[in-house]
PDB file of N, CA, C and O in Angstrom, chain B, residues numbered from 101:
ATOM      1  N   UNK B 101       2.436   9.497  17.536  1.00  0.00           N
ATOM      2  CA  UNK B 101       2.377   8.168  16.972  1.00  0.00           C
ATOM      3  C   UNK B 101       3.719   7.873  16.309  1.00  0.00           C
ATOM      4  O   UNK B 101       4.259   8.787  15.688  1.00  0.00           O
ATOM      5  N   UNK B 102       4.394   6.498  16.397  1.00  0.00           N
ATOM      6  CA  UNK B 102       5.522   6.109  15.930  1.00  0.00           C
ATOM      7  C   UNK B 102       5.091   6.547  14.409  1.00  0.00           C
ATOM      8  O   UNK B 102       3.944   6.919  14.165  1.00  0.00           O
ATOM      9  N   UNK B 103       6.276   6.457  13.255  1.00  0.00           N
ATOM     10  CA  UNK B 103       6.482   6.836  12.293  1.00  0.00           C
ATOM     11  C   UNK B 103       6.199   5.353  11.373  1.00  0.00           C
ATOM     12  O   UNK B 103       5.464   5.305  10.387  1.00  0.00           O
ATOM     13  N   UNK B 104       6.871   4.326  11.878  1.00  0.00           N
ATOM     14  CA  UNK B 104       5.968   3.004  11.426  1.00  0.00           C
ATOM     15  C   UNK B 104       4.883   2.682  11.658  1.00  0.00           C
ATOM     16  O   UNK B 104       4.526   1.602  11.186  1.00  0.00           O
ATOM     17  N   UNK B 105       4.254   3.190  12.184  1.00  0.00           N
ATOM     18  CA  UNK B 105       3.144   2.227  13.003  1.00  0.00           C
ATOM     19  C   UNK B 105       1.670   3.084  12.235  1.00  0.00           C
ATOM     20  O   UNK B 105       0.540   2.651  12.010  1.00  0.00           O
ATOM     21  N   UNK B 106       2.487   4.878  11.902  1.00  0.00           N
ATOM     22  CA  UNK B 106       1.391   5.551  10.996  1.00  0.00           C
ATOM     23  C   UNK B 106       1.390   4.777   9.563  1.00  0.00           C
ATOM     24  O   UNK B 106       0.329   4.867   8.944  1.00  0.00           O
ATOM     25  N   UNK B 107       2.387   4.065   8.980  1.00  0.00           N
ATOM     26  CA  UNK B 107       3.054   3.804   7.964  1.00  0.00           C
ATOM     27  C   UNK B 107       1.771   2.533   7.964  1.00  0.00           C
ATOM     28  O   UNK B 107       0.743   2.575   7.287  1.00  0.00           O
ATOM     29  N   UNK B 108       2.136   1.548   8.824  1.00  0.00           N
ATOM     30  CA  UNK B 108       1.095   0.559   8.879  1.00  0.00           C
ATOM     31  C   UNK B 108      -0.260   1.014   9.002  1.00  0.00           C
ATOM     32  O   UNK B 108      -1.206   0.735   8.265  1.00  0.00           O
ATOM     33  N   UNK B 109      -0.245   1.692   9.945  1.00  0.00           N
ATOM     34  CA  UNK B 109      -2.243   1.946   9.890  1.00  0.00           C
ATOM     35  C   UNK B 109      -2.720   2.827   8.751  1.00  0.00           C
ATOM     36  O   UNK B 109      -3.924   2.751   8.505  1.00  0.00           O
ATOM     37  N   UNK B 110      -1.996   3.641   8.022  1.00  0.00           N
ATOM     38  CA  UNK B 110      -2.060   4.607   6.779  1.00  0.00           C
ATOM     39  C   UNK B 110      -2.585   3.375   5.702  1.00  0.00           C
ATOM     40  O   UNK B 110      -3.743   3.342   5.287  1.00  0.00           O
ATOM     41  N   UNK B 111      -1.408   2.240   5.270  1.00  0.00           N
ATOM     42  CA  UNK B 111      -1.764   1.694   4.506  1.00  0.00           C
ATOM     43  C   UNK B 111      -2.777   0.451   4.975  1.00  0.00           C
ATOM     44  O   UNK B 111      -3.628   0.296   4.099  1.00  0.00           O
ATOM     45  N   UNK B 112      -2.903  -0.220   5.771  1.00  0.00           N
ATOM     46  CA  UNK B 112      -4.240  -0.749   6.173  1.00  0.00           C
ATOM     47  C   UNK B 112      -5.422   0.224   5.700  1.00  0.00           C
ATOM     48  O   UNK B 112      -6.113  -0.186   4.768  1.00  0.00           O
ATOM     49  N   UNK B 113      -5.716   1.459   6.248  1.00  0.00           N
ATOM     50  CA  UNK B 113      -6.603   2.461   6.067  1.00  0.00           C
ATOM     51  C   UNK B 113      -6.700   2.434   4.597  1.00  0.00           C
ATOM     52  O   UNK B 113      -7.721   1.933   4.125  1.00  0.00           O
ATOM     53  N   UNK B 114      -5.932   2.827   3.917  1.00  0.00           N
ATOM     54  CA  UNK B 114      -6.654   3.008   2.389  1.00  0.00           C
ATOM     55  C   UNK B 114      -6.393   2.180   1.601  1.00  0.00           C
ATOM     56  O   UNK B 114      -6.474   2.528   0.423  1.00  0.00           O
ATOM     57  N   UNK B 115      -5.972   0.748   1.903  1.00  0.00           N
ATOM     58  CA  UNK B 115      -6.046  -0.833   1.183  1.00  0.00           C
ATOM     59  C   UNK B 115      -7.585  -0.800   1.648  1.00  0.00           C
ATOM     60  O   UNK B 115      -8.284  -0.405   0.715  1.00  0.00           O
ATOM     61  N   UNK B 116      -8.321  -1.094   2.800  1.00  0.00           N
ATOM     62  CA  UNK B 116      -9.408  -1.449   3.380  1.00  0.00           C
ATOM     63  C   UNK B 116     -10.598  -0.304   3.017  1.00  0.00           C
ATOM     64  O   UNK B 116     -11.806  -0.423   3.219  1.00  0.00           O
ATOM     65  N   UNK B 117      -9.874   0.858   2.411  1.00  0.00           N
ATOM     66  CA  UNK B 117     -11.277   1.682   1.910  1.00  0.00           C
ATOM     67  C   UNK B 117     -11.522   1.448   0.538  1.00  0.00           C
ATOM     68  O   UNK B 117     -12.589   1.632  -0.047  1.00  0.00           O
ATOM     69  N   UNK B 118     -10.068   0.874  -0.111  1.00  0.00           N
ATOM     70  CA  UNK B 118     -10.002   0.604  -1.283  1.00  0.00           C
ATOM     71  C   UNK B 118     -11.178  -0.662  -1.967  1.00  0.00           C
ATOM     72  O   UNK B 118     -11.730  -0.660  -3.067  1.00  0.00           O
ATOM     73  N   UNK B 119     -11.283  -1.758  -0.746  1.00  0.00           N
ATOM     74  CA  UNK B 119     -11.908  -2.856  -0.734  1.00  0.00           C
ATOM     75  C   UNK B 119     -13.181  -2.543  -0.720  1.00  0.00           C
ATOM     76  O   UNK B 119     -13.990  -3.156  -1.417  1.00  0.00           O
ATOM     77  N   UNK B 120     -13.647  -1.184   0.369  1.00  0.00           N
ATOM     78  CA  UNK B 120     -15.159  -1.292   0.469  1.00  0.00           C
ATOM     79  C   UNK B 120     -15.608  -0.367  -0.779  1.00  0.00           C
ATOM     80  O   UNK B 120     -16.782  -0.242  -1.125  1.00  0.00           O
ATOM     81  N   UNK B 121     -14.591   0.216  -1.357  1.00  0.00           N
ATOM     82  CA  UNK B 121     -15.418   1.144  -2.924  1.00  0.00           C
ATOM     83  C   UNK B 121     -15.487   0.212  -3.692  1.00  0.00           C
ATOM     84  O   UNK B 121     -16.466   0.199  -4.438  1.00  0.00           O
ATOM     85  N   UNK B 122     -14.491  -0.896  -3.793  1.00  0.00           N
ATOM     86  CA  UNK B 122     -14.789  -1.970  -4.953  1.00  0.00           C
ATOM     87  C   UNK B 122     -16.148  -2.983  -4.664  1.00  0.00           C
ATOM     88  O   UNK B 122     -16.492  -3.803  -5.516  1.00  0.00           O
ATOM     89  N   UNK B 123     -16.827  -2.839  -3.449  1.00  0.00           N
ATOM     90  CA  UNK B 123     -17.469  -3.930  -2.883  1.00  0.00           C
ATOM     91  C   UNK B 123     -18.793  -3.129  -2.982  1.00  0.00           C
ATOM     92  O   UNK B 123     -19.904  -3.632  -2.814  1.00  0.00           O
ATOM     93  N   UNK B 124     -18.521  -1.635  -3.317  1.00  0.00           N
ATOM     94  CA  UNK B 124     -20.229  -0.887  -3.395  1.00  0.00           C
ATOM     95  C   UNK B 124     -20.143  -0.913  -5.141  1.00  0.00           C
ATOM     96  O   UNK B 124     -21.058  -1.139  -5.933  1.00  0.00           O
ATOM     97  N   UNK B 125     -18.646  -0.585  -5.428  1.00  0.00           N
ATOM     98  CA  UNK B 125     -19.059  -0.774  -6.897  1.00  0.00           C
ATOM     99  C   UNK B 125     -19.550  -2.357  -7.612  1.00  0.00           C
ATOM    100  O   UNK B 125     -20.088  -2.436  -8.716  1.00  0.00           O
ATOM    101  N   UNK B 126     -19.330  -3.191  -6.991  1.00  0.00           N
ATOM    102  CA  UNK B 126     -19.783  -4.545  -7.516  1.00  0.00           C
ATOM    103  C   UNK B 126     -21.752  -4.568  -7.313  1.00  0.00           C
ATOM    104  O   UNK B 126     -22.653  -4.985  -8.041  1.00  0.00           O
ATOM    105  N   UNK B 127     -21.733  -4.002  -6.172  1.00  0.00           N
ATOM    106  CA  UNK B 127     -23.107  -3.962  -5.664  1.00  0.00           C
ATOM    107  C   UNK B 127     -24.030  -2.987  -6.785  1.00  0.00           C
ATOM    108  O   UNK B 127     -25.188  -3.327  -7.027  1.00  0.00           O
ATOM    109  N   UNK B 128     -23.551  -2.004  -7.314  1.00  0.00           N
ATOM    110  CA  UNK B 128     -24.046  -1.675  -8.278  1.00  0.00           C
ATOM    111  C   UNK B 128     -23.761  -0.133  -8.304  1.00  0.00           C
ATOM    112  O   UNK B 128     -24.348   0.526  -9.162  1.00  0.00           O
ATOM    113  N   UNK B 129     -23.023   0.413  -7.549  1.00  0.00           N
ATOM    114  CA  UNK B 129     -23.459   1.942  -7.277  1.00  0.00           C
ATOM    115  C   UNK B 129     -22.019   2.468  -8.046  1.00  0.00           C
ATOM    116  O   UNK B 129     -20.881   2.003  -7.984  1.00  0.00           O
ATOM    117  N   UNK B 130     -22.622   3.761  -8.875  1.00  0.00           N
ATOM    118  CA  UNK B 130     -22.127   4.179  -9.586  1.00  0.00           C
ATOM    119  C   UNK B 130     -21.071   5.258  -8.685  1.00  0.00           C
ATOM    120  O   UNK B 130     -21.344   6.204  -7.946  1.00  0.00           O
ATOM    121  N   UNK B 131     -19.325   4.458  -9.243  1.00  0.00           N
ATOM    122  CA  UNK B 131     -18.175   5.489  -7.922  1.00  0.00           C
ATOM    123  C   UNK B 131     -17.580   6.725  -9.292  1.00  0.00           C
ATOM    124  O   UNK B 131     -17.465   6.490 -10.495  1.00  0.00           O
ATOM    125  N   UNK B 132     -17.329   7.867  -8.635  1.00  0.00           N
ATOM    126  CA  UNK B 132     -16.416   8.366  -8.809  1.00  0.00           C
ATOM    127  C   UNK B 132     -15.081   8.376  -9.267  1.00  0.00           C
ATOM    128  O   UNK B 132     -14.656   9.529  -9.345  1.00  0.00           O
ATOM    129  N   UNK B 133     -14.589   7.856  -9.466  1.00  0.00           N
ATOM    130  CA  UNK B 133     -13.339   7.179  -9.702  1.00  0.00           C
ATOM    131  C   UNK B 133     -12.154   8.369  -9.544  1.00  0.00           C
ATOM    132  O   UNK B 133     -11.115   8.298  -8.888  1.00  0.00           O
ATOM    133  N   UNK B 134     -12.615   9.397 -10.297  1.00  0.00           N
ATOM    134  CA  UNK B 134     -11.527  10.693 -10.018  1.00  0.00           C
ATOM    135  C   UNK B 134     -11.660  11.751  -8.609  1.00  0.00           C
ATOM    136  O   UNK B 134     -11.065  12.736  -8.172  1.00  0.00           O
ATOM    137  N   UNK B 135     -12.413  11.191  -8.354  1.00  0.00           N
ATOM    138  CA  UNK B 135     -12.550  12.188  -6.351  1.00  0.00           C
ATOM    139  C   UNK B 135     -12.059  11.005  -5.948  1.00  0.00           C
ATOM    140  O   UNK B 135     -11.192  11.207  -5.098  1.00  0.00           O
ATOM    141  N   UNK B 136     -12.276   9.431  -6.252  1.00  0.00           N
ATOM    142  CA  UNK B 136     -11.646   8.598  -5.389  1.00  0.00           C
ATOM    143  C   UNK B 136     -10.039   8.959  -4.964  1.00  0.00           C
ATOM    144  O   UNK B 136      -9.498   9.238  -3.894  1.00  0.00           O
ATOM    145  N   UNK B 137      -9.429   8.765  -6.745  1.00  0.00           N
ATOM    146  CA  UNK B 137      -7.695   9.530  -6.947  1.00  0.00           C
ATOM    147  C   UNK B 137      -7.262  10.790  -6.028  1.00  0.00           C
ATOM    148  O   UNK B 137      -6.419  11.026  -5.162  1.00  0.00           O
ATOM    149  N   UNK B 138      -8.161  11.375  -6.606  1.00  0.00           N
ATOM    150  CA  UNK B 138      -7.886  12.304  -5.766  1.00  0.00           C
ATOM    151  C   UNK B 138      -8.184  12.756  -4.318  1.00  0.00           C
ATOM    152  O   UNK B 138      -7.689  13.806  -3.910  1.00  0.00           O
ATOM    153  N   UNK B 139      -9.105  11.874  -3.399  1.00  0.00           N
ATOM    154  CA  UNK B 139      -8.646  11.966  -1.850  1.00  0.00           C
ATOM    155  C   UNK B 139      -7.535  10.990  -1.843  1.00  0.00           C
ATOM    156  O   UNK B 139      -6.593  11.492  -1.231  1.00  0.00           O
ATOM    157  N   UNK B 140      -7.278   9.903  -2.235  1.00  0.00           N
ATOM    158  CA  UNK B 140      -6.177   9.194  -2.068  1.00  0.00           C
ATOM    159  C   UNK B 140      -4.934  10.612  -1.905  1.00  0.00           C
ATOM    160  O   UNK B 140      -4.625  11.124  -0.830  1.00  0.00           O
ATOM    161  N   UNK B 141      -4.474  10.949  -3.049  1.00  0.00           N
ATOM    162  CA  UNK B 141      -3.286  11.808  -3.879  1.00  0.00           C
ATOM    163  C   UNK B 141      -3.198  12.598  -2.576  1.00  0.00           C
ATOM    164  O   UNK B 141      -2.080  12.813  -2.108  1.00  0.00           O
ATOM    165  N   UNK B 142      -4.782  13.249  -1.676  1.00  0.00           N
ATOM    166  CA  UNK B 142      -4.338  14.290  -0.727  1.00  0.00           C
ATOM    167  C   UNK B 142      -3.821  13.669   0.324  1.00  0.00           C
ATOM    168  O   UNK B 142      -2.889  14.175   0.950  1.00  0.00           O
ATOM    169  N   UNK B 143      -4.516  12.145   0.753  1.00  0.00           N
ATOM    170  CA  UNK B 143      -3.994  11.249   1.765  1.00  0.00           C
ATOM    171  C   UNK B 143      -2.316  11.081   1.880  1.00  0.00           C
ATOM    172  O   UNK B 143      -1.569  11.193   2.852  1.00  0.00           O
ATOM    173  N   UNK B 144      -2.103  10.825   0.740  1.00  0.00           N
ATOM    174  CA  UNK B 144      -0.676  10.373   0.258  1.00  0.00           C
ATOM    175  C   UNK B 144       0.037  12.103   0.730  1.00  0.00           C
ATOM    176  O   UNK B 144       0.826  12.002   1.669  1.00  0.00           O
ATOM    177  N   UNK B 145      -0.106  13.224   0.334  1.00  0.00           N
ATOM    178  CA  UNK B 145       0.473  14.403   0.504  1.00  0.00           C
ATOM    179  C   UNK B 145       0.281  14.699   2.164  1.00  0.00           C
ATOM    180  O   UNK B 145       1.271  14.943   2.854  1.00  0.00           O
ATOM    181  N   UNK B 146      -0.845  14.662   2.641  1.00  0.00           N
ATOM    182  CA  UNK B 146      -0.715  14.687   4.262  1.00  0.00           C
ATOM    183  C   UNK B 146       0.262  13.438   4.713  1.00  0.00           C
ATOM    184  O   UNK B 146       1.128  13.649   5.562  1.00  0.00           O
ATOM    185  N   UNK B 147       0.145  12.480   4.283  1.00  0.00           N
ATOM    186  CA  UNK B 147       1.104  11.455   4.985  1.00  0.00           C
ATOM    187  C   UNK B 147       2.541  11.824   4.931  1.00  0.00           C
ATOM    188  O   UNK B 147       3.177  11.772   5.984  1.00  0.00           O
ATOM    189  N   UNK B 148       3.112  12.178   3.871  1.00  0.00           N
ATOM    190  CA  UNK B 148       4.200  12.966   3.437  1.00  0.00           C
ATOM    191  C   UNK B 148       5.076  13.799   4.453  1.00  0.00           C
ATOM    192  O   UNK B 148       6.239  13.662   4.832  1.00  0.00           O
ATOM    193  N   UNK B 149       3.773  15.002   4.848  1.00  0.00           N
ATOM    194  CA  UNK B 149       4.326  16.294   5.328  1.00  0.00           C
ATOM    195  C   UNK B 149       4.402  15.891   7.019  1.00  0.00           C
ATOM    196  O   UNK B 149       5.205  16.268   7.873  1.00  0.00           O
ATOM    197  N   UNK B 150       2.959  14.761   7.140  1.00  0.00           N
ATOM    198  CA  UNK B 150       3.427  14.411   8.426  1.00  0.00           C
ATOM    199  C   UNK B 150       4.788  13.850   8.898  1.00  0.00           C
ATOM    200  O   UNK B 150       5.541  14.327   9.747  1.00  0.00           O
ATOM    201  N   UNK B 151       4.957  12.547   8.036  1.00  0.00           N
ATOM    202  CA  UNK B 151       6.435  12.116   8.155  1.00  0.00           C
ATOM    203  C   UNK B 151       7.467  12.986   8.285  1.00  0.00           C
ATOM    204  O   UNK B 151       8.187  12.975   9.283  1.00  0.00           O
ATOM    205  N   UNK B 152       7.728  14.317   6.689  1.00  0.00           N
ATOM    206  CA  UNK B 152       8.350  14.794   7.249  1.00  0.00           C
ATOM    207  C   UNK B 152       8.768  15.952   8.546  1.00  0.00           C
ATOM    208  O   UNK B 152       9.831  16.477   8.876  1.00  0.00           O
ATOM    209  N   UNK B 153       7.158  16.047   9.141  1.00  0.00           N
ATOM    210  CA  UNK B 153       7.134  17.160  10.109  1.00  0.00           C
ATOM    211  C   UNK B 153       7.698  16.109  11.550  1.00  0.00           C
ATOM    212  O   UNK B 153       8.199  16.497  12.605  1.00  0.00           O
ATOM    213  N   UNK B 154       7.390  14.701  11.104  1.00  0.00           N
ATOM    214  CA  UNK B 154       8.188  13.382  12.596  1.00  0.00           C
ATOM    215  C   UNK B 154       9.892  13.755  12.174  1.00  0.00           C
ATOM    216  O   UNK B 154      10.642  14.383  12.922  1.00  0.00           O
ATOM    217  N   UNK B 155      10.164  13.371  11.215  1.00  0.00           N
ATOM    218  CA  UNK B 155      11.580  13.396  11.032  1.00  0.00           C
ATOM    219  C   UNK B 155      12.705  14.721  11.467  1.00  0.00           C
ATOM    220  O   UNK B 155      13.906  14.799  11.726  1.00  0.00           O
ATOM    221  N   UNK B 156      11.484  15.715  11.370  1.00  0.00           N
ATOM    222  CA  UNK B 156      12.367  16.948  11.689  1.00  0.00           C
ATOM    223  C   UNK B 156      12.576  16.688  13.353  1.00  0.00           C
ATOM    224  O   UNK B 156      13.714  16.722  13.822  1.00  0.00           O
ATOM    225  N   UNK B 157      11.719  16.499  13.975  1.00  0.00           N
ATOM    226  CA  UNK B 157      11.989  15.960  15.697  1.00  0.00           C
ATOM    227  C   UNK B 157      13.299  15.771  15.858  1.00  0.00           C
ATOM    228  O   UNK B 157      13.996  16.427  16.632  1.00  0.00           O
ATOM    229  N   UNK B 158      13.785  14.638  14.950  1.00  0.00           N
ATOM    230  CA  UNK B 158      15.400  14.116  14.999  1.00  0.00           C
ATOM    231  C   UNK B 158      16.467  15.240  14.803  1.00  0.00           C
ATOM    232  O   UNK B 158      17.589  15.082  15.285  1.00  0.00           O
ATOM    233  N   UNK B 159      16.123  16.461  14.054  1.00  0.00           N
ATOM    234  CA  UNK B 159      17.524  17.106  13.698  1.00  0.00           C
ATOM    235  C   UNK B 159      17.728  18.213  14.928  1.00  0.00           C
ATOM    236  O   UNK B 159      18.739  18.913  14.967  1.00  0.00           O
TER     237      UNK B 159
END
């Protein structure tokens, strides 16, 4: 997968999961808030290592 295009669907992906936890929490259901942070934090660290495991391709 292009290196932008993970960039775009990465952040689509967890803007749009972001929307449906706020949309169960309005509904009434009691979230997590710190497992939320923290799959984000691991999302964000896999996205990372992927990028930099694309970038190494180039050297």
């Amino acid at each position: 997968m292009d290196i932008f295009t993970f960039g775009l669907v990465a952040t689509g992906l967890f803007g749009g999961s972001l929307v449906f936890v706020a949309l169960l929490e309005n509904a009434g259901l009691v979230i997590n808030h710190s497992l939320v942070k923290l799959v984000l934090e691991f999302a964000k660290y896999g996205s990372i290592f992927y990028l930099l495991k694309e970038l190494t391709k180039f050297i």
